[in-house]
N, C-alpha and C positions, 0 to 999 in steps of 0.2 A: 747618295747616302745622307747629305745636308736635309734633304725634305725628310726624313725622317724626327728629326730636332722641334718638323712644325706641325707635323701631323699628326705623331705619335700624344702629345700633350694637346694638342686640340680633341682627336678620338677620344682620350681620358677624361675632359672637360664636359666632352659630349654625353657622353654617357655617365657620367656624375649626376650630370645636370639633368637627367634622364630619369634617374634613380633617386634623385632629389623628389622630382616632379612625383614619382609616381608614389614613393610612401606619403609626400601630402596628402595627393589625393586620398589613400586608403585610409591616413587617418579623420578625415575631413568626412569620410561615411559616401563616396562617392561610391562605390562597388555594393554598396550596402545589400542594395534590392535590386536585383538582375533579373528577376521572372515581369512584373507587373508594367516595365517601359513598353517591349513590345505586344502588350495584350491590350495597352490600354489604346492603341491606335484603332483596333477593333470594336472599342464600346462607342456606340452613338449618343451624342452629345442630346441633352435634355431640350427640348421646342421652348421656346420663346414667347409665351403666350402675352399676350397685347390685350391691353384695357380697353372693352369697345369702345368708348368713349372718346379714348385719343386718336387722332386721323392719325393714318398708316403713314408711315415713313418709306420716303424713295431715296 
């Protein structure tokens, strides 16, 4: 019954601290945009084009 004195206000800390975190985040604009993260792994990054000029890099 004692561990309850240490557990019960740790759980409550935890989840404070939880609840804390997370309206940060949402005010912070983190949740904002949730379509365009995983589309944008999909688009192919634009080529690198090189001045003939300069020798190629290894």
């Amino acid at each position: 019954m004692s561990v309850l004195f240490i557990a019960l206000p740790a759980a409550l800390l935890l989840g404070g601290s939880a609840l804390v975190a997370c309206i940060y985040c949402i005010r912070q604009g983190q949740y904002d945009d949730l379509e365009s993260p995983p589309i944008r792994i999909l688009i192919d990054d634009e080529d690198i084009v090189q001045n003939p000029s300069e020798p190629a890099k290894s």
